[in-house]
MOPAC internal coordinates of N, CA, C and O (Angstrom, degrees):
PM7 1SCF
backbone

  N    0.0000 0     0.00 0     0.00 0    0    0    0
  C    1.4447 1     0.00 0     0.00 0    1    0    0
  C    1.5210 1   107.44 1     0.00 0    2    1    0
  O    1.2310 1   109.10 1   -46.11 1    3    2    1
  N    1.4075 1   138.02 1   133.89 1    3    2    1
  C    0.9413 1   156.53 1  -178.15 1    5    3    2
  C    1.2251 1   136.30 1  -121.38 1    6    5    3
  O    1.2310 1    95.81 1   -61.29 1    7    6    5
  N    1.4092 1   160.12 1   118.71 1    7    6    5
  C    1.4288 1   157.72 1   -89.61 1    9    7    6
  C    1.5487 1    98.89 1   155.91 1   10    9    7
  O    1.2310 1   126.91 1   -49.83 1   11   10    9
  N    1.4331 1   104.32 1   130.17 1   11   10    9
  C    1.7509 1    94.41 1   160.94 1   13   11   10
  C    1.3335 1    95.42 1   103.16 1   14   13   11
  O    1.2310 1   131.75 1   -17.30 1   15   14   13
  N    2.0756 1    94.93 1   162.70 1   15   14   13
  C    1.2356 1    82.27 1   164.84 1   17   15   14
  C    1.3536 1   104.61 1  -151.52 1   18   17   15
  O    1.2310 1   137.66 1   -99.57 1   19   18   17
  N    1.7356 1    83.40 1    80.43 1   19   18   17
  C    1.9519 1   120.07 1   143.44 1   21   19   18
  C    1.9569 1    76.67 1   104.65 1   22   21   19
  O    1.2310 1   127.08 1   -28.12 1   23   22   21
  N    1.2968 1   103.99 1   151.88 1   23   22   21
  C    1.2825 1   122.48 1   176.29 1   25   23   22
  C    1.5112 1   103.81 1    92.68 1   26   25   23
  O    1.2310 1   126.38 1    25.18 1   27   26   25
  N    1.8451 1   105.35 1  -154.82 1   27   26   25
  C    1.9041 1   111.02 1  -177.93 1   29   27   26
  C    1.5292 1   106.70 1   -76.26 1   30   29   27
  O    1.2310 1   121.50 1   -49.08 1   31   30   29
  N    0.9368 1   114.73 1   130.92 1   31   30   29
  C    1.9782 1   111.06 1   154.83 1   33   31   30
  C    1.0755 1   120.79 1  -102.66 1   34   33   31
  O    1.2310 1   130.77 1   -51.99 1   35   34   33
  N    1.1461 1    96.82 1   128.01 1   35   34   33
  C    2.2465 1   100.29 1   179.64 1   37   35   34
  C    1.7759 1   108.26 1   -67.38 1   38   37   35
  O    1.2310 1   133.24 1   -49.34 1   39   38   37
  N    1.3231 1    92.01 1   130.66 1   39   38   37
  C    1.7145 1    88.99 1   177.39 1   41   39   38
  C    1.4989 1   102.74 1  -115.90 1   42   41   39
  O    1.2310 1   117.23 1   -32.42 1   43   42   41
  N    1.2568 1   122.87 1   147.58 1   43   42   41
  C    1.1720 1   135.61 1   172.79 1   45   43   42
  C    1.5337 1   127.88 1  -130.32 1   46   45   43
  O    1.2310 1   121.94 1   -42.90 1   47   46   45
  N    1.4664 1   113.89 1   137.10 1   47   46   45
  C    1.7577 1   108.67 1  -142.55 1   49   47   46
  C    1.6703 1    93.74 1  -124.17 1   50   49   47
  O    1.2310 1   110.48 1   -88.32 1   51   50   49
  N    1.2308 1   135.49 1    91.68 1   51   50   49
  C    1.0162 1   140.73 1   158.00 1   53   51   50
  C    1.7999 1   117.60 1   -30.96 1   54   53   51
  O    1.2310 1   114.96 1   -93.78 1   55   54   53
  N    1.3757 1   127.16 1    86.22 1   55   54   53
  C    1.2072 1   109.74 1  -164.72 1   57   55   54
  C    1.7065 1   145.16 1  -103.09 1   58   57   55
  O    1.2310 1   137.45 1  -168.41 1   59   58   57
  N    1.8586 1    83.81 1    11.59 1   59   58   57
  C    1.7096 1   106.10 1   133.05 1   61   59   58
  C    1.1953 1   119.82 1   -76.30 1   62   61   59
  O    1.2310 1   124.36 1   -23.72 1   63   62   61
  N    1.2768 1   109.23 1   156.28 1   63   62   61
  C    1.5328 1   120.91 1   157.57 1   65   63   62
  C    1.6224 1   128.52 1   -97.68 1   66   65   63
  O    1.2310 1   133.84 1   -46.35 1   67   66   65
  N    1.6701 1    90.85 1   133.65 1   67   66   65
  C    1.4829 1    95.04 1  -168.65 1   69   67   66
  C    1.3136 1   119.73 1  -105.94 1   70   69   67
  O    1.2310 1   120.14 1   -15.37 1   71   70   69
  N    1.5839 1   117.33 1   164.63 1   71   70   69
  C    2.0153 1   109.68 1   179.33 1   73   71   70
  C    1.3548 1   108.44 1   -47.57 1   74   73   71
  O    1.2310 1   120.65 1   -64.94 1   75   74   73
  N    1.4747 1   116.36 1   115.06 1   75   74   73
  C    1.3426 1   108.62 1   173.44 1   77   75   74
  C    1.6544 1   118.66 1   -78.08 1   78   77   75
  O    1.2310 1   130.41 1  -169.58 1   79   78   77
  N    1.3391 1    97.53 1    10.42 1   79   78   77
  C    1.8188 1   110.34 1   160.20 1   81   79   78
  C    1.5822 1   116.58 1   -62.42 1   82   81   79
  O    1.2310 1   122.58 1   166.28 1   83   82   81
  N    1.1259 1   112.67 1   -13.72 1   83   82   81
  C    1.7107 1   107.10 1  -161.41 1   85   83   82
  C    1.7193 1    85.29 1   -89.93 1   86   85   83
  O    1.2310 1   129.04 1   -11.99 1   87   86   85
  N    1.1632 1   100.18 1   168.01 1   87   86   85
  C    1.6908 1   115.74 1   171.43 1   89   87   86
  C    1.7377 1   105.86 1  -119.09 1   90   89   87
  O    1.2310 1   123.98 1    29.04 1   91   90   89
  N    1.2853 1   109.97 1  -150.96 1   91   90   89
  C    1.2332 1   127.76 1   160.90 1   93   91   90
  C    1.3533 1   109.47 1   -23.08 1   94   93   91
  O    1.2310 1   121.16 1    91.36 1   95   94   93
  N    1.5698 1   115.38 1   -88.64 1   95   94   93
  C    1.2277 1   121.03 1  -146.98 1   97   95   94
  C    1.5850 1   122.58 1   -72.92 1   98   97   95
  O    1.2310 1   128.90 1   163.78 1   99   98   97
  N    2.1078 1   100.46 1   -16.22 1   99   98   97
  C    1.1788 1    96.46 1  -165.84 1  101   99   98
  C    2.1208 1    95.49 1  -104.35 1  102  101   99
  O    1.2310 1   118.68 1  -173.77 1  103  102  101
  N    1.2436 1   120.12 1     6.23 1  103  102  101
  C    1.4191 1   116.10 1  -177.65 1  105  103  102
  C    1.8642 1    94.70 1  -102.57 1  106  105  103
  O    1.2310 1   116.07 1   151.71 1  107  106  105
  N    1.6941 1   125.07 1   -28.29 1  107  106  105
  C    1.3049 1   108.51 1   165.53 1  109  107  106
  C    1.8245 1   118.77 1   -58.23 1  110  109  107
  O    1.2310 1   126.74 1   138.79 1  111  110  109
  N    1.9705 1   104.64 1   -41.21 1  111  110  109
  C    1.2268 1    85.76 1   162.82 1  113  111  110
  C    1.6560 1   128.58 1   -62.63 1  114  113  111
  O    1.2310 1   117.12 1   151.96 1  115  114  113
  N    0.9608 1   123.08 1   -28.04 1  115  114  113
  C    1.6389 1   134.98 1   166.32 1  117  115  114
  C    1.9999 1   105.77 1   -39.42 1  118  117  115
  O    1.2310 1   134.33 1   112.85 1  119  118  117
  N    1.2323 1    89.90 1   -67.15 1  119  118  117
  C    1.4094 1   109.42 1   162.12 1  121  119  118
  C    2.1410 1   122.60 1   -19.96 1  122  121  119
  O    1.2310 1   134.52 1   119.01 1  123  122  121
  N    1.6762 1    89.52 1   -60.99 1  123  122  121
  C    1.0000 1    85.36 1   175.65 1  125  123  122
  C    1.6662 1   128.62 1  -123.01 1  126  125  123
  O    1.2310 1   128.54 1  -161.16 1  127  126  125
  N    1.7480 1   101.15 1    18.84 1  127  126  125
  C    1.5624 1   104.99 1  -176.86 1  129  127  126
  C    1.3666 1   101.70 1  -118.45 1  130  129  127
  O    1.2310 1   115.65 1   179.86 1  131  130  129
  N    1.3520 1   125.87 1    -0.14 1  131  130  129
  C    1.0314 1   131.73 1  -163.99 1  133  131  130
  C    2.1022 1   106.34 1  -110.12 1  134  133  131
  O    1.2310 1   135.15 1   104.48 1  135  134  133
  N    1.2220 1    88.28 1   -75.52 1  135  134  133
  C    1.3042 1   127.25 1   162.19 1  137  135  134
  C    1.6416 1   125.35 1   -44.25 1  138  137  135
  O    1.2310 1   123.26 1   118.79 1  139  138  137
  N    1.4557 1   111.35 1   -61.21 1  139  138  137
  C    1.5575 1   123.44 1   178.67 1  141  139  138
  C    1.5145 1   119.14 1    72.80 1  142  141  139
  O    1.2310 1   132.08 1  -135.64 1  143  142  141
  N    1.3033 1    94.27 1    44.36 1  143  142  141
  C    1.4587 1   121.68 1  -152.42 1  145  143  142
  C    1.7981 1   100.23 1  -138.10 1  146  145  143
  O    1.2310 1   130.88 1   -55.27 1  147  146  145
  N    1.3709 1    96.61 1   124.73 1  147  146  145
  C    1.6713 1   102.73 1  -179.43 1  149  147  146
  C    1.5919 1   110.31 1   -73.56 1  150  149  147
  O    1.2310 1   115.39 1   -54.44 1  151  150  149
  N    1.2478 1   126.35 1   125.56 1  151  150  149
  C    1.6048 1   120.68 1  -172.83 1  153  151  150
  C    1.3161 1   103.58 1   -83.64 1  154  153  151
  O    1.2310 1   109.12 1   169.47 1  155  154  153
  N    1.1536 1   137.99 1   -10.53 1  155  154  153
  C    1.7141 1   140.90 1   174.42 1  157  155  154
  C    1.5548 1   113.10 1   -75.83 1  158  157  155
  O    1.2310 1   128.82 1   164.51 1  159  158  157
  N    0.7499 1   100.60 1   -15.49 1  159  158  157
  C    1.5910 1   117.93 1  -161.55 1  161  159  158
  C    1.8983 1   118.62 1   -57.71 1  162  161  159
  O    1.2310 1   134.27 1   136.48 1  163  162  161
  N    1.2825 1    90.01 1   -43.52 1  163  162  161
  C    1.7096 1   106.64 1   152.93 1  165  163  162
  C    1.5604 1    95.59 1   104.54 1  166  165  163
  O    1.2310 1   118.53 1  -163.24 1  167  166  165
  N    1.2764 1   120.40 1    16.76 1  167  166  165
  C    0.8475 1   101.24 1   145.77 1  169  167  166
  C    1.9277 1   141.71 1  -100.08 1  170  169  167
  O    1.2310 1   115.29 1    23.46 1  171  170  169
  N    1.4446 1   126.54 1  -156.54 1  171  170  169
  C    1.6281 1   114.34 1  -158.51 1  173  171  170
  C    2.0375 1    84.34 1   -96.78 1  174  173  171
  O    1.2310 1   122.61 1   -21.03 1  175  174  173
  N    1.0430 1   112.61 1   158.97 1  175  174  173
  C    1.3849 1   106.29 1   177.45 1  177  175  174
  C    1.8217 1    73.82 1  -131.95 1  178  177  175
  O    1.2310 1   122.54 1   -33.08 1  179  178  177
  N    1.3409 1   112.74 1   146.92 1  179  178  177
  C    1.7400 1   107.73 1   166.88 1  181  179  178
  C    1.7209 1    89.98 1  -124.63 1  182  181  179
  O    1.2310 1   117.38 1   -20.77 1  183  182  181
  N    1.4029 1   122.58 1   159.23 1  183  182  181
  C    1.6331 1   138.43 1   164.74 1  185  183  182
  C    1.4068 1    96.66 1  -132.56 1  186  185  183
  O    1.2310 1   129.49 1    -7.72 1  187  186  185
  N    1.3679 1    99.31 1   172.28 1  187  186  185
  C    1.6063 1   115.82 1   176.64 1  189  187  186
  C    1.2734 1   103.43 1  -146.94 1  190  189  187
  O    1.2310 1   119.62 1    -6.72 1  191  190  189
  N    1.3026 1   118.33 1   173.28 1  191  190  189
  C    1.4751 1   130.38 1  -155.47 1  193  191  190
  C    1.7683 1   113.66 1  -113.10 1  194  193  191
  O    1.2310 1    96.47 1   -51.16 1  195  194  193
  N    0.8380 1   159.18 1   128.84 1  195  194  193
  C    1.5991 1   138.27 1  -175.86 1  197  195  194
  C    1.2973 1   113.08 1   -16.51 1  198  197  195
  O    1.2310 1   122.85 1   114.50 1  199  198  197
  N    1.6213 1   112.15 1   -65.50 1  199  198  197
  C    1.5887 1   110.79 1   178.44 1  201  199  198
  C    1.4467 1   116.70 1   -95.71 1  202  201  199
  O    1.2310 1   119.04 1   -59.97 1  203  202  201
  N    0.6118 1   119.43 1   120.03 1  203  202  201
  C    1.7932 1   166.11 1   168.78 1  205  203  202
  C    1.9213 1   107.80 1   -11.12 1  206  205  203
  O    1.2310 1   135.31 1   171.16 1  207  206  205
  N    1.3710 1    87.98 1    -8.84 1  207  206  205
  C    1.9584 1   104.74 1   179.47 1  209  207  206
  C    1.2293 1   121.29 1   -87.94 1  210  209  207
  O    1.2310 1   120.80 1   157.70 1  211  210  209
  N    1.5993 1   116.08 1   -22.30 1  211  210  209
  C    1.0639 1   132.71 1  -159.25 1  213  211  210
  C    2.5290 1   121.50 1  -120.38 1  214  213  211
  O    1.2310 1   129.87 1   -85.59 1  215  214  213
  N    1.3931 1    98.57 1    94.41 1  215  214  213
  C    1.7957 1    83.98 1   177.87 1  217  215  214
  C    1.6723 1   112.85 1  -118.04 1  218  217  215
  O    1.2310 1   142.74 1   -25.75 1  219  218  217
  N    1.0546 1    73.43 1   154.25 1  219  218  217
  C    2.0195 1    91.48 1   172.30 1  221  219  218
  C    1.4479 1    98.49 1  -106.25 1  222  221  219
  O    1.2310 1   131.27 1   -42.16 1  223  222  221
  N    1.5487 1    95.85 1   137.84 1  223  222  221
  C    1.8153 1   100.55 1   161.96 1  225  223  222
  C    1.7995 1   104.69 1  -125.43 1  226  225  223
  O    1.2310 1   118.91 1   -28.44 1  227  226  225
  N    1.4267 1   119.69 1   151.56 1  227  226  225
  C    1.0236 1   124.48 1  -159.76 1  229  227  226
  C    1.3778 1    99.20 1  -128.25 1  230  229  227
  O    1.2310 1   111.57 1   -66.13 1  231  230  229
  N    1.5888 1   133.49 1   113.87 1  231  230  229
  C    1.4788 1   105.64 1   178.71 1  233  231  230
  C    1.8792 1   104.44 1  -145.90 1  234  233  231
  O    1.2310 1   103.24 1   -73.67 1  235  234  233
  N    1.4068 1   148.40 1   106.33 1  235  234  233
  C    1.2006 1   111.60 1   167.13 1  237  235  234
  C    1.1632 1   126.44 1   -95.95 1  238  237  235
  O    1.2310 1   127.62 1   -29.61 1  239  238  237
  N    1.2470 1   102.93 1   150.39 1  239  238  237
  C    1.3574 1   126.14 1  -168.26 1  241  239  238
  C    1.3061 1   131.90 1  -102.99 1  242  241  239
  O    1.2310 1   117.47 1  -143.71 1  243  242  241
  N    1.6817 1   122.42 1    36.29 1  243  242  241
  C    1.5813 1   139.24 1  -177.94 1  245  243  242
  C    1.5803 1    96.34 1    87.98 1  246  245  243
  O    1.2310 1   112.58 1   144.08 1  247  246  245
  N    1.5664 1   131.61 1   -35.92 1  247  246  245
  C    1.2437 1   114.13 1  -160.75 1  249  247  246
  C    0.9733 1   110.79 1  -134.25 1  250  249  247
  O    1.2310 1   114.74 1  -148.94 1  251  250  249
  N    1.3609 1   127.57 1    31.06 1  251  250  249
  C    1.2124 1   138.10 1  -158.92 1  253  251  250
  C    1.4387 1   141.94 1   154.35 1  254  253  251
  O    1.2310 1   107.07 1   -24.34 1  255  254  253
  N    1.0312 1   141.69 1   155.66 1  255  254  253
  C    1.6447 1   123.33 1  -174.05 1  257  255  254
  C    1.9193 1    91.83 1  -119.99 1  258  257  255
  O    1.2310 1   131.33 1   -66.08 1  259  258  257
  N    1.4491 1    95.74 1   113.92 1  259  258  257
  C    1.5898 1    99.38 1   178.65 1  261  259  258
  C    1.8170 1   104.04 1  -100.46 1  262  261  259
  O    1.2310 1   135.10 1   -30.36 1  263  262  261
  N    1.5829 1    88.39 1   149.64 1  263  262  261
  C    1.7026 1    97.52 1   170.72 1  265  263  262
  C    1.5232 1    99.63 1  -127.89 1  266  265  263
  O    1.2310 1   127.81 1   -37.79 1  267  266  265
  N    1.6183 1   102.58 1   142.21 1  267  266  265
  C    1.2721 1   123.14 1   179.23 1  269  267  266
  C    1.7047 1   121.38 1  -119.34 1  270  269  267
  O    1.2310 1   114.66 1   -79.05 1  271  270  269
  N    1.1798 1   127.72 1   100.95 1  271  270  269
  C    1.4414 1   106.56 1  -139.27 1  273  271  270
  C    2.1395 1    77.23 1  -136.85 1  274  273  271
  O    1.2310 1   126.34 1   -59.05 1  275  274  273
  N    1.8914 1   105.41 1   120.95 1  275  274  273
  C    1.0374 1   112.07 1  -173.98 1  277  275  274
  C    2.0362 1   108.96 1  -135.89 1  278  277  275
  O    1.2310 1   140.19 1   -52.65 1  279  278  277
  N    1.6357 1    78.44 1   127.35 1  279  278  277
  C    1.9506 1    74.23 1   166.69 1  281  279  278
  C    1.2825 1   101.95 1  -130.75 1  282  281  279
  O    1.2310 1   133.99 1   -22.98 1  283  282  281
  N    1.5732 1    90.55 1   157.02 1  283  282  281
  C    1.4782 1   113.13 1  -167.08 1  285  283  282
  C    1.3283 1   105.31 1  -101.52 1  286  285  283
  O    1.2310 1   123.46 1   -45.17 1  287  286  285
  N    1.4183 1   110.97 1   134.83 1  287  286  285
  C    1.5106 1   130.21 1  -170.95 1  289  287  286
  C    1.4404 1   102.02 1   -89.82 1  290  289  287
  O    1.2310 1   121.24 1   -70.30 1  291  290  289
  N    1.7707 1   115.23 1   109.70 1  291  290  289
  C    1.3343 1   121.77 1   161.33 1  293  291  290
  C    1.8652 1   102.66 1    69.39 1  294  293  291
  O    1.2310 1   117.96 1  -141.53 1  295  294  293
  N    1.6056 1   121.49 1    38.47 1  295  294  293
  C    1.5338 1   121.34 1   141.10 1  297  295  294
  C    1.3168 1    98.68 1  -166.84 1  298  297  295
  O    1.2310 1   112.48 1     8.31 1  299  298  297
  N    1.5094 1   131.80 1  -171.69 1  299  298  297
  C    0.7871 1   138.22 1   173.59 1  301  299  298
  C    2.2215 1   114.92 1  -121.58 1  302  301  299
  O    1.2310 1   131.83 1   -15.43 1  303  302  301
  N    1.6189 1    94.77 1   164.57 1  303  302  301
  C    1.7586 1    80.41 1   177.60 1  305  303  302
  C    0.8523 1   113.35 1  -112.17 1  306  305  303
  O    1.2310 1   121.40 1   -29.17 1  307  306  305
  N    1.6188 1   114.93 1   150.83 1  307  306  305
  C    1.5100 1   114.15 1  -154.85 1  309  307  306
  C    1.2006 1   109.96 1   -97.63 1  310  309  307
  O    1.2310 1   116.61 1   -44.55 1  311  310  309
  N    1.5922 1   124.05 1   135.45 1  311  310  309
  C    1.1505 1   143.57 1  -141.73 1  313  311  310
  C    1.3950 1   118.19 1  -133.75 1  314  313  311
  O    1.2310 1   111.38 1   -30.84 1  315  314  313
  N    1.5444 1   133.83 1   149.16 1  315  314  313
  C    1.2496 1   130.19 1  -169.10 1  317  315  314
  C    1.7470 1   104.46 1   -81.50 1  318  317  315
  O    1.2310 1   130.69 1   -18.12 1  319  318  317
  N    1.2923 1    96.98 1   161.88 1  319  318  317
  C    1.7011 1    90.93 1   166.21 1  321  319  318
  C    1.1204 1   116.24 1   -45.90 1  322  321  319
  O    1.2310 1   118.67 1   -30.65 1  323  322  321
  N    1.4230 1   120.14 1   149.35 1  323  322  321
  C    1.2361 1   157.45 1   133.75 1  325  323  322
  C    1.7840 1   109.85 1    -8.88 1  326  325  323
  O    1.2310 1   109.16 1  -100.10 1  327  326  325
  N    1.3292 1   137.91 1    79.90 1  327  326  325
  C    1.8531 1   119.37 1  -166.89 1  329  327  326
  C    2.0726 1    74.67 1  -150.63 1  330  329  327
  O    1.2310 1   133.09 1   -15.73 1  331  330  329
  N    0.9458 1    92.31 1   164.27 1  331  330  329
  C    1.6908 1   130.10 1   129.24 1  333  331  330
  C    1.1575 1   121.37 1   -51.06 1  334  333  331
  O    1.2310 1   119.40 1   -66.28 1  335  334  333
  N    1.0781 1   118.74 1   113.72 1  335  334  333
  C    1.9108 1   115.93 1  -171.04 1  337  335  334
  C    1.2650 1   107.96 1   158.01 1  338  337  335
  O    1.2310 1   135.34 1     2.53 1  339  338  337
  N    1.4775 1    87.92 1  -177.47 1  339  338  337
  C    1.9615 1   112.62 1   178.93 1  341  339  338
  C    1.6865 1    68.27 1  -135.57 1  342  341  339
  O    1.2310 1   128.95 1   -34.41 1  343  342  341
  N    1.7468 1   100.35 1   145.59 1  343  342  341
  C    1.7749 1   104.75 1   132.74 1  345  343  342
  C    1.9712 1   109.84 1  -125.56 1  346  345  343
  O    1.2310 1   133.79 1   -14.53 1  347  346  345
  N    1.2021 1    90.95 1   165.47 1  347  346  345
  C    1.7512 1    79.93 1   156.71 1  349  347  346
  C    1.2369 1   126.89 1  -128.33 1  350  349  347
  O    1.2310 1   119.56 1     8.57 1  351  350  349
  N    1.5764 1   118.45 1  -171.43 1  351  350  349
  C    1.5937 1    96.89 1  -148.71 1  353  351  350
  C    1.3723 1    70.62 1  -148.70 1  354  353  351
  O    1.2310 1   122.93 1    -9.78 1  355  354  353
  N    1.2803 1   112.00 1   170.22 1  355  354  353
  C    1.6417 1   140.06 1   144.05 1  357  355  354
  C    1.3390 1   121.30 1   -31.18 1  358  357  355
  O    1.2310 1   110.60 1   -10.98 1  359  358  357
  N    1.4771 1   135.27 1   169.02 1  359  358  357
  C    1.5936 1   131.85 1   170.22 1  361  359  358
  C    2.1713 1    81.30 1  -106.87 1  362  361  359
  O    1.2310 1   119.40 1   145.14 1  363  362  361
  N    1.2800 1   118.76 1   -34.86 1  363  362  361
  C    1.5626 1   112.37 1   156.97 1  365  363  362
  C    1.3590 1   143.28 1   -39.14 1  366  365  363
  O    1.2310 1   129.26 1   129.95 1  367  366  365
  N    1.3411 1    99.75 1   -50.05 1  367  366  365
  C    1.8027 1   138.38 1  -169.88 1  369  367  366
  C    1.5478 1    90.02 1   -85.21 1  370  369  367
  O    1.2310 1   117.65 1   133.96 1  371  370  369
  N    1.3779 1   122.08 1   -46.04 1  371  370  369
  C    1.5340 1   107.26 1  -166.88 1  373  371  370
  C    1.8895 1   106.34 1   -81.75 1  374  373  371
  O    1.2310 1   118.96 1   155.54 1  375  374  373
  N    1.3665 1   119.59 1   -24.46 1  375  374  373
  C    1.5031 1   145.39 1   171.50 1  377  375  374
  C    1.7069 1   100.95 1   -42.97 1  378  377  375
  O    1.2310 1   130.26 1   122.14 1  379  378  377
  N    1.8204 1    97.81 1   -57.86 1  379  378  377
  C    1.6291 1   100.81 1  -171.56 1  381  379  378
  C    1.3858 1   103.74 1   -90.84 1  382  381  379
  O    1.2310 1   109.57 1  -172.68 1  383  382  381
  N    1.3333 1   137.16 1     7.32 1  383  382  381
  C    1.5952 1   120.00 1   173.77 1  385  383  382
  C    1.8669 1   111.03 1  -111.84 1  386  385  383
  O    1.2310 1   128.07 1  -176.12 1  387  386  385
  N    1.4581 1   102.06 1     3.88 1  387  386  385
  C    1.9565 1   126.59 1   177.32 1  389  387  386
  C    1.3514 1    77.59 1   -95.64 1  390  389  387
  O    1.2310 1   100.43 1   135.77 1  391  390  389
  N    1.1083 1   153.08 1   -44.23 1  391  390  389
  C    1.6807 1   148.32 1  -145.15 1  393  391  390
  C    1.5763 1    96.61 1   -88.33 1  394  393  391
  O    1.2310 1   122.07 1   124.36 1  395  394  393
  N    1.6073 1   113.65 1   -55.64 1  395  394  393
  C    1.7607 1   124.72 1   177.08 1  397  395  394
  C    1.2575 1    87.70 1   105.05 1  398  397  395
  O    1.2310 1   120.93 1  -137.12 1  399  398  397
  N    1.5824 1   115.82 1    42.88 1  399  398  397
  C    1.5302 1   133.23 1   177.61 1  401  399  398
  C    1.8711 1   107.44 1   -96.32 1  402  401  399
  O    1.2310 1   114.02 1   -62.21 1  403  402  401
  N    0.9380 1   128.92 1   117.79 1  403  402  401
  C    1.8703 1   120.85 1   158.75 1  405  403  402
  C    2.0200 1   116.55 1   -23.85 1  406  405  403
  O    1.2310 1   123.52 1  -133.03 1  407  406  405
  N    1.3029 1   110.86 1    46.97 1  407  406  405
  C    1.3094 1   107.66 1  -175.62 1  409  407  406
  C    1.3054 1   103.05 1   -27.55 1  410  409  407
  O    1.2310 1   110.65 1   131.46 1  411  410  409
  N    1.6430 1   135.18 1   -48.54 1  411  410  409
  C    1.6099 1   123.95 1  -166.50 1  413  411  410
  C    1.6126 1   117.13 1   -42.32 1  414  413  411
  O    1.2310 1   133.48 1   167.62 1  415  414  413
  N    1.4482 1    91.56 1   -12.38 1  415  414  413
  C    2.1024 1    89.89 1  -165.18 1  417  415  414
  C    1.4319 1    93.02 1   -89.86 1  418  417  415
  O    1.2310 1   109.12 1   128.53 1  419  418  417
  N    1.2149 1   137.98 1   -51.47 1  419  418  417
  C    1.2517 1   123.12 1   176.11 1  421  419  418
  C    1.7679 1   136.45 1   -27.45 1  422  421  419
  O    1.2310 1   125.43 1   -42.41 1  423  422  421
  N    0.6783 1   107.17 1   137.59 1  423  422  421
  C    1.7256 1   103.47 1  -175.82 1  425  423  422
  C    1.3231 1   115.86 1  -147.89 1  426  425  423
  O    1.2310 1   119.13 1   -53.37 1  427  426  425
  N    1.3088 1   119.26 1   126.63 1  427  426  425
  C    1.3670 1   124.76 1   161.09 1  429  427  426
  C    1.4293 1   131.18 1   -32.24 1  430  429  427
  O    1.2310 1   119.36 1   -58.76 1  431  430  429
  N    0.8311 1   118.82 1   121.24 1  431  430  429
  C    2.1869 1   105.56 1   175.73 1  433  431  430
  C    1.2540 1    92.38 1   -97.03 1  434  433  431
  O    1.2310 1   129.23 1   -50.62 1  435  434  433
  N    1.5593 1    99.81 1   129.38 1  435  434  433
  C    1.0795 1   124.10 1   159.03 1  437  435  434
  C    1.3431 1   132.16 1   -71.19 1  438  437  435
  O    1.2310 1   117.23 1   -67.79 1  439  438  437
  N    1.7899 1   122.88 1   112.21 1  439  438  437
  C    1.8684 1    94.47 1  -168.79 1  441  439  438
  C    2.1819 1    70.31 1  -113.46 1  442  441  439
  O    1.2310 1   139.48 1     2.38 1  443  442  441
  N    1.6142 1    79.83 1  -177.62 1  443  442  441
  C    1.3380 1   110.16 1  -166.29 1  445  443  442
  C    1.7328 1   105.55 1   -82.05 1  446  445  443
  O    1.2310 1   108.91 1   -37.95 1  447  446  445
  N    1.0064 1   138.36 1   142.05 1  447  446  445
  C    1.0259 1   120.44 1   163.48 1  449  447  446
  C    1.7523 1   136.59 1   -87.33 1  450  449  447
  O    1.2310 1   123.86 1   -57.61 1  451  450  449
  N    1.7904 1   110.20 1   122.39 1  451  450  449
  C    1.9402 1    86.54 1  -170.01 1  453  451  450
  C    0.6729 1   107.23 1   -55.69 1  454  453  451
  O    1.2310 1   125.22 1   -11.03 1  455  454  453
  N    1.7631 1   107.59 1   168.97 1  455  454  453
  C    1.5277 1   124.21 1  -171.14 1  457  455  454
  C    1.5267 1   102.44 1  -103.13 1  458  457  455
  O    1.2310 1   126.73 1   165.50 1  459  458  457
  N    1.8719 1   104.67 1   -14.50 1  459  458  457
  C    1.7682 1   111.89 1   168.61 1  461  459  458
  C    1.0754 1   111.62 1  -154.93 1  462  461  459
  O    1.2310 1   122.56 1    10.01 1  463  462  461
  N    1.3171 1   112.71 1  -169.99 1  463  462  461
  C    1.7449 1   104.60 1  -166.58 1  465  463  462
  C    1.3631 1    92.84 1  -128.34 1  466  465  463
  O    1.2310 1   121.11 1   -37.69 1  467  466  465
  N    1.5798 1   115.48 1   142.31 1  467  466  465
  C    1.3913 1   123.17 1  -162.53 1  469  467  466
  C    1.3822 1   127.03 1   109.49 1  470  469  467
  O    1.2310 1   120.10 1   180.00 1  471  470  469

């Protein structure tokens, strides 16, 4: 799955669940009445559904505002607590929870940063 255009994308994880009746227009407002978060912005916005089988991803992409809306056949994806909030996630972390993977196990490697170039 791919997002962006080319490099990191900020993902952002709505971590109530919202009417998965709304489409487009009513999860960008989600986006930004909920969230406080610009939905143009380019980055991935993800929602979830009451039960735990079902996500929307929200992202535009220069030409458009795309929705990606996936359920999982026979498990559910694993999801942060239950709060009020935004969290964010990885362009990795969001890879393994589209999969119906334990995104928490994933982890960034940390490299060091040079101190020069050469």
């Amino acid at each position: 799955m791919m997002f962006g255009q080319g490099g990191p994308v900020k993902v952002f994880v709505a971590t109530r669940p919202v009417d998965f009746r709304k489409g487009i227009d009513g999860l960008a407002l989600a986006v930004q009445e909920m969230l406080g978060l610009d939905p143009f912005c380019g980055a991935v916005f993800v929602f979830r559904a009451k039960r735990a089988d079902r996500i929307k991803l929200l992202v535009w992409d220069q030409t458009g505002m795309v929705l990606v809306h996936k359920r999982l056949e026979g498990g559910k994806f694993v999801w942060p607590q239950v709060r009020d909030g935004v969290m964010r996630m990885s362009s990795a972390q969001l890879a393994a929870l589209f999969e119906g993977l334990d995104w928490r196990l994933v982890r960034p490697e940390r490299v060091r940063r040079p101190q020069a170039a050469g």
